[in-house]
C-alpha positions as CSV (number, residue, x, y, z in Angstrom):
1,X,0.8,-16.8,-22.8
2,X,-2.4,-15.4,-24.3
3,X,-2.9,-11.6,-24.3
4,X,-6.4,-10.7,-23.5
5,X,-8.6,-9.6,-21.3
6,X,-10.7,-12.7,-21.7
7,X,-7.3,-14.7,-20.5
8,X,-6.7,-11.7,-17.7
9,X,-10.0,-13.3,-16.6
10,X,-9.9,-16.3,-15.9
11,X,-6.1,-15.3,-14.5
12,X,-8.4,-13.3,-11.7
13,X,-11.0,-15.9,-11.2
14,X,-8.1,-18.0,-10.1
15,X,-7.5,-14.6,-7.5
16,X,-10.8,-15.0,-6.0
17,X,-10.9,-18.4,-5.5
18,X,-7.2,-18.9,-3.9
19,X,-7.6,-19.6,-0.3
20,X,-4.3,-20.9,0.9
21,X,-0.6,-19.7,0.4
22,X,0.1,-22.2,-2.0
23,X,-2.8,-21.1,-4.6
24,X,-2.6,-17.5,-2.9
25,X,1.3,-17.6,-4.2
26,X,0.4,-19.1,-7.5
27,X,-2.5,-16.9,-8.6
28,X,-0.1,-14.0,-8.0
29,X,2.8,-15.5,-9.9
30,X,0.6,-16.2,-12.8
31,X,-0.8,-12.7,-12.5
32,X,2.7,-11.3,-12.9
33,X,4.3,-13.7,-16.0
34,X,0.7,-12.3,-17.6
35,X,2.3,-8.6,-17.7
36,X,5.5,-10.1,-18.6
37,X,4.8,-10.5,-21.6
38,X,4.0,-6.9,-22.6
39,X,6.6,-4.4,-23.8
40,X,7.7,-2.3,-21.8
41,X,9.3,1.6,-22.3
42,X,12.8,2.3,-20.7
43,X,13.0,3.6,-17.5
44,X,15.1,6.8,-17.3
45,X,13.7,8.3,-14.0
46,X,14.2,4.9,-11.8
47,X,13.3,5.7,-8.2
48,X,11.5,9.7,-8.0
49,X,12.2,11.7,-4.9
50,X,9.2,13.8,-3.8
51,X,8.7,16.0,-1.6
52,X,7.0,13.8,1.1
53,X,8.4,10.2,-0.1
54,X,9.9,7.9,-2.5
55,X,7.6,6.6,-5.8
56,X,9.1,3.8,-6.7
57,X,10.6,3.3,-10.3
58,X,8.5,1.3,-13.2
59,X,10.8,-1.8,-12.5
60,X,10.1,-1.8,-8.7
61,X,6.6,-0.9,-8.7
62,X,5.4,-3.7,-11.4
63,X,7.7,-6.1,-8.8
64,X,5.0,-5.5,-6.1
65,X,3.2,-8.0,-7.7
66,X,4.8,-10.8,-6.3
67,X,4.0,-9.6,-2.8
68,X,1.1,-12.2,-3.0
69,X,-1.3,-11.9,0.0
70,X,-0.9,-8.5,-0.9
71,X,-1.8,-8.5,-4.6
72,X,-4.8,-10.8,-4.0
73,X,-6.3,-9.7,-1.0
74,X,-6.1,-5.9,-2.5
75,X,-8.0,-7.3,-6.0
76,X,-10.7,-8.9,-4.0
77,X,-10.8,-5.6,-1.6
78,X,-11.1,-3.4,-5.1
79,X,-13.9,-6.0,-6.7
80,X,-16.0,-6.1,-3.3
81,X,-16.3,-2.2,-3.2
82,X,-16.9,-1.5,-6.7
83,X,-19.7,-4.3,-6.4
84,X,-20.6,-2.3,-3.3
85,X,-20.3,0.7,-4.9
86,X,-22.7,-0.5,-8.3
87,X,-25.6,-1.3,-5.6
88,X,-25.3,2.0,-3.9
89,X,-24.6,4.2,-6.4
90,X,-27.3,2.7,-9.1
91,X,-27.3,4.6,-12.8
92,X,-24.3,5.9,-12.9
93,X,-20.7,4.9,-13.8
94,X,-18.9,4.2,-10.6
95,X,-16.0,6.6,-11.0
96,X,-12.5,5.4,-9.7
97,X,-9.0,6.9,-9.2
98,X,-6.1,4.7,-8.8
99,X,-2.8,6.9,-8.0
100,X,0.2,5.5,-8.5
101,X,-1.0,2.8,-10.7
102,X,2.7,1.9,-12.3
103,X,3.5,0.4,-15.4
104,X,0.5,-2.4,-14.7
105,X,-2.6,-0.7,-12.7
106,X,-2.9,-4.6,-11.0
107,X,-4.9,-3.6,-8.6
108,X,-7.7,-2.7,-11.1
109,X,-7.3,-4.0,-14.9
110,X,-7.6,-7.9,-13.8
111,X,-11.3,-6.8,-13.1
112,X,-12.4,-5.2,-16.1
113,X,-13.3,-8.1,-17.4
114,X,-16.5,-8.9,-14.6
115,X,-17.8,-5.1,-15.6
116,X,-19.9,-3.9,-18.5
117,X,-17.1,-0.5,-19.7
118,X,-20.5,1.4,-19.3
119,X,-20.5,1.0,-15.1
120,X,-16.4,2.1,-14.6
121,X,-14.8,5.2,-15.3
122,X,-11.4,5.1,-14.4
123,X,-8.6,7.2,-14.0
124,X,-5.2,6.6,-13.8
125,X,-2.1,8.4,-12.3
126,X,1.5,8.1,-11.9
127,X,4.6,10.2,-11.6
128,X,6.9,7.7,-13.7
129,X,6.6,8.5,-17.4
130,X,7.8,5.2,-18.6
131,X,5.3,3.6,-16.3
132,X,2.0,5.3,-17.8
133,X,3.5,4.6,-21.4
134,X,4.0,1.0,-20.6
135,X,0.5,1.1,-18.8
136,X,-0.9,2.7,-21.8
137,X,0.5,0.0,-24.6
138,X,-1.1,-2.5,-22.3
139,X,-4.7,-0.9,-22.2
140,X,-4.3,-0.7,-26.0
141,X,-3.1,-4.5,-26.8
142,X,-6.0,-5.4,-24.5
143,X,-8.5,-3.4,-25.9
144,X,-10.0,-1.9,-22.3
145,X,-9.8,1.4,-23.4
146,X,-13.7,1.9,-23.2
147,X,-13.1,1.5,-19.3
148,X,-10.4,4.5,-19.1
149,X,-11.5,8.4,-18.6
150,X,-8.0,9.1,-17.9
151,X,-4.5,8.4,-17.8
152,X,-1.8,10.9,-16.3
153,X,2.0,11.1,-15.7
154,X,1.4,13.2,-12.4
155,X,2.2,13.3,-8.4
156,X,-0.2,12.2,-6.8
157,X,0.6,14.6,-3.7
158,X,-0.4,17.6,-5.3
159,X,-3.2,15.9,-8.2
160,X,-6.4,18.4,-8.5
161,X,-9.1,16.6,-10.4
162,X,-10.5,19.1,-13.2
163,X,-13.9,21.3,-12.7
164,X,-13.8,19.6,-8.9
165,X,-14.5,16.5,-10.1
166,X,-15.2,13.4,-6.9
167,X,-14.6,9.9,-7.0
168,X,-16.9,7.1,-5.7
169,X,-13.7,4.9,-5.0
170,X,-10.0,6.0,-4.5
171,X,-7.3,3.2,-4.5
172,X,-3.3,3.8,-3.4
173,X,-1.1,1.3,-2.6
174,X,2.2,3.6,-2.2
175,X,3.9,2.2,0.9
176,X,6.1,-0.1,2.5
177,X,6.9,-1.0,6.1
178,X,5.7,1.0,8.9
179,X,4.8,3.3,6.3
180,X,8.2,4.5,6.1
181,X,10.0,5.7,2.7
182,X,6.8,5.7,0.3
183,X,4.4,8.4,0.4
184,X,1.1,7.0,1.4
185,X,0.5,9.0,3.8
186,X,0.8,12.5,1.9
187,X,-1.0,10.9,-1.1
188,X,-3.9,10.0,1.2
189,X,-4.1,13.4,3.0
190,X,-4.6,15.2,-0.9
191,X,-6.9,12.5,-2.2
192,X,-9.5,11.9,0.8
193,X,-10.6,15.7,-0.5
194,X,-11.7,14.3,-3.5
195,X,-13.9,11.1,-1.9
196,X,-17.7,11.8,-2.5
197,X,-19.4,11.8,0.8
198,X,-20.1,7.6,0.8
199,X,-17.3,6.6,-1.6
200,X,-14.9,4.2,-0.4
201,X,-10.8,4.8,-0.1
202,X,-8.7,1.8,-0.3
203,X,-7.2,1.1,2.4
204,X,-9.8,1.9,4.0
205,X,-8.0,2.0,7.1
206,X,-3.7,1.6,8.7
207,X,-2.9,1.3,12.0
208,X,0.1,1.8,13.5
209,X,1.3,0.4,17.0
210,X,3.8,0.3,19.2
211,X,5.3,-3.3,20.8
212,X,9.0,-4.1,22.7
213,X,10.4,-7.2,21.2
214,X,13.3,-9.0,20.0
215,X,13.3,-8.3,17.0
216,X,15.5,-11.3,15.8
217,X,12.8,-13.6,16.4
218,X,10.1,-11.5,14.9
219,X,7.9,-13.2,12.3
220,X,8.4,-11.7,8.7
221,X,7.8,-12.3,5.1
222,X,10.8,-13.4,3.4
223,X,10.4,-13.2,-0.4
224,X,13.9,-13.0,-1.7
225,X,15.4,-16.5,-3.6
226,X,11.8,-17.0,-5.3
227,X,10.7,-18.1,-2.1
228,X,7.9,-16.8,0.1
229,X,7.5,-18.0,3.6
230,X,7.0,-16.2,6.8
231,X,10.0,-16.3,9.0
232,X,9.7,-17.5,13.0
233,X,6.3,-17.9,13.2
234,X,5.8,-17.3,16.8
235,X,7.6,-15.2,18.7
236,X,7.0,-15.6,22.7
237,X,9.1,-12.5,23.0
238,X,7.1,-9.9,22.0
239,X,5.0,-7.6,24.3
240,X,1.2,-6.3,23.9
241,X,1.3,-3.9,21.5
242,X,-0.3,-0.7,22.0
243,X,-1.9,1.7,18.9
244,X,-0.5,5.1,18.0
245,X,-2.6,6.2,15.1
246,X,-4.5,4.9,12.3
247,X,-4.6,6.7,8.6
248,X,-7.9,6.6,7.0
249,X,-9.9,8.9,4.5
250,X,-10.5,11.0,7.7
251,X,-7.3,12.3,8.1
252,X,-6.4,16.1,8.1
253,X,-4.8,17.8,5.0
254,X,-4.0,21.4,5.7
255,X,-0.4,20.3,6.9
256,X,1.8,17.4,6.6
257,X,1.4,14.7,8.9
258,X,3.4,13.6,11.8
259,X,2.9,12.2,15.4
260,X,4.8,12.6,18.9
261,X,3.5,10.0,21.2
262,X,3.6,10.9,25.2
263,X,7.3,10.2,27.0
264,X,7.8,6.4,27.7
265,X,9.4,5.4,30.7
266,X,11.5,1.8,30.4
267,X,11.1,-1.0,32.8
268,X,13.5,-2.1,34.6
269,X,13.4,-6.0,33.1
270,X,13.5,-5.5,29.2
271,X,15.9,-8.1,28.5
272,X,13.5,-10.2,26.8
273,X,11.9,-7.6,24.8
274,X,14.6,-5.1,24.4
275,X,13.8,-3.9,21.0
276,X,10.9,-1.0,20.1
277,X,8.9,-1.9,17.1
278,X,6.0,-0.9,15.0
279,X,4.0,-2.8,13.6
280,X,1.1,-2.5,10.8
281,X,-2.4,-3.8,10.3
282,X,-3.9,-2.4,7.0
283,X,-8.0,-2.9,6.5
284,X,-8.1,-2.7,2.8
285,X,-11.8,-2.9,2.7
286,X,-14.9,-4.1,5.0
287,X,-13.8,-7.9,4.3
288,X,-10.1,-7.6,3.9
289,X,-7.2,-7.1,5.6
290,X,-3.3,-7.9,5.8
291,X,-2.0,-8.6,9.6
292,X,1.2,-8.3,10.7
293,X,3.9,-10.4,8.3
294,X,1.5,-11.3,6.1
295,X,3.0,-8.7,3.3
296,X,6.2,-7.3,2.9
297,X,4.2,-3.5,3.7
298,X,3.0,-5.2,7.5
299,X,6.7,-6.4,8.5
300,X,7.7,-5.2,11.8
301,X,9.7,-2.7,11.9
302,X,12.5,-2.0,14.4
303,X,13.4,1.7,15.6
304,X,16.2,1.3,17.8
305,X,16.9,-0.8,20.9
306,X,16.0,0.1,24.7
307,X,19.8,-0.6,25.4
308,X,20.4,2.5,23.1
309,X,18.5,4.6,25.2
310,X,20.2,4.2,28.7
311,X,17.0,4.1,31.0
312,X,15.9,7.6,29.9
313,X,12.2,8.1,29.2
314,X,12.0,8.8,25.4
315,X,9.5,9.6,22.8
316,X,8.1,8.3,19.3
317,X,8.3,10.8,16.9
318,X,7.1,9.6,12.6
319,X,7.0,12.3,10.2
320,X,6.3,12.5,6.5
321,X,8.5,15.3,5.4
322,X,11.2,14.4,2.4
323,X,11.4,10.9,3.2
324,X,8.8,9.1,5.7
325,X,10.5,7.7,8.6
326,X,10.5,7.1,12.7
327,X,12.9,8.4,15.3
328,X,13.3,8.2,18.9
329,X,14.0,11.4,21.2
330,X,15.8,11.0,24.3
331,X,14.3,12.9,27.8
332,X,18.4,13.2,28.3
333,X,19.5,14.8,25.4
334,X,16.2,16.0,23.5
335,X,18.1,14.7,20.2
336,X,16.4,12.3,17.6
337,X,18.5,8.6,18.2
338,X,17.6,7.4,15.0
């Protein structure tokens, strides 16, 4: 396979035109044998605990690829608001930070090629070292270098831009279901500082709601076995679901996030729905999104089971601290359940 970025092009035309999950799955899968055949460094640091989440390792991040809906609906999110961002912002290079870009930076290199070098400057950031040396042998090979301000093994928690620098777009795609385990959340609450006034942070907005289900028969991506299907497809079961917060460029910084929705009281007939989920709708840009199951990061997610509970009113609690997860606290016992 060809190693260009003239080849890389015509790899992302194929991105923007897919429109079904057949040519969805196979622009992605093309997309990801294209970066298999760079070099990559070894990876001595594998998985990174931070102090608010988990970055992934080099092998594991560059595997998001293949999360397909994903990968292409976040490149043509990326491409509209740079496009965007050219019209509004006219004269001057359209300056973008991508934070934990891995050993790849897919999100943004596949578009290089549709921009003159003179209209991006980019920077680049990840935690992994063997990840930004990887990413940096690929910049080289392809000759892209023009389009690079920066590149930086650093956490993207606690990243200060030099002598206050501000970005006209922001891109992080550090998460995983429910946004539990990856630290999206904490990596948002730094960045947004660093948004100027009309730029555009990608995701631009996640929501997070609450539903009662059996979680059994929950729809859900299923990529394992090289195959990629969505999983019971409709699910009678499940009950309205009902928002608990969104995350967005607007979200506060001085402290570390967390939420404690109001106490819950269970009805009497759960039977059917016994299970208490949350479930994730991410708005990567103004014509983008991925809905529930249609990515491995907008699976449901189950917390525990109303049987668990014992007909006490209980609480949601999701916090950010170490590693990002949700609980449950009982009325009875004031104790986290899970």
């Amino acid at each position: 396979m060809e190693q260009s970025l003239s080849y890389l092009k015509s790899l992302t035309q194929n991105i923007f035109d897919a429109s079904n999950q057949p040519t969805i799955l196979n622009a992605s899968n093309l997309l990801y044998q294209f970066y298999q055949e760079f070099d990559t460094f070894p990876d001595k640091q594998k998985d990174i605990h931070l102090l608010h989440g988990i970055a992934l390792s080099q092998e594991h991040a560059g595997d998001c690829i293949k999360d397909a809906k994903r990968t292409i609906h976040f490149i043509n999110g990326v491409f509209e608001v740079i496009t965007q961002s050219i019209q509004k912002f006219p004269n001057t290079p359209i300056r973008i930070l991508y934070a934990g870009c891995g050993p790849y930076a897919p999100l943004i290199l596949p578009l290089l090629a549709f921009f003159e070098s003179s209209q991006l400057a980019i920077t680049l950031i990840d935690i992994n070292q063997s990840s930004i040396k990887t990413l940096t042998g690929i910049i080289d090979q392809l000759d892209c270098q023009d389009y690079i301000e920066d590149i930086l093994v650093t956490d993207a928690i606690t990243y200060q831009p030099k002598n206050d620098y501000q970005f006209h777009i922001i891109l992080t795609e550090t998460m995983f279901h429910a946004l539990t385990e990856e630290p999206q959340v904490a990596i948002t609450q730094n960045l947004s500082q660093f948004l100027i006034p009309d730029g555009f942070f990608i995701p631009e907005r996640i929501t997070l709601s609450l539903g009662y289900s059996l979680f059994g028969k929950e729809p859900y991506l299923n990529q394992y076995n090289n195959t990629y299907i969505v999983k019971n497809e409709a699910n009678k079961n499940r009950v309205p679901l009902q928002p608990l917060f969104s995350i967005d460029r607007d979200i506060n910084s001085t402290q570390p996030f967390s939420f404690e929705s109001n106490w819950i009281t269970i009805t009497k007939d759960f039977q059917e729905a016994p299970d208490v989920c949350i479930y994730t709708f991410i708005k990567v840009s103004p014509s983008y999104h991925l809905a529930y199951e249609d990515s491995l990061i907008t699976n449901p997610f189950c917390i525990t089971s109303l049987y668990t509970i014992q007909n006490q009113p209980f609480k949601i609690k999701y916090q950010t601290t170490n590693v990002p997860s949700w609980n449950i606290i009982s009325y009875k016992s004031k104790q986290n359940l899970s």
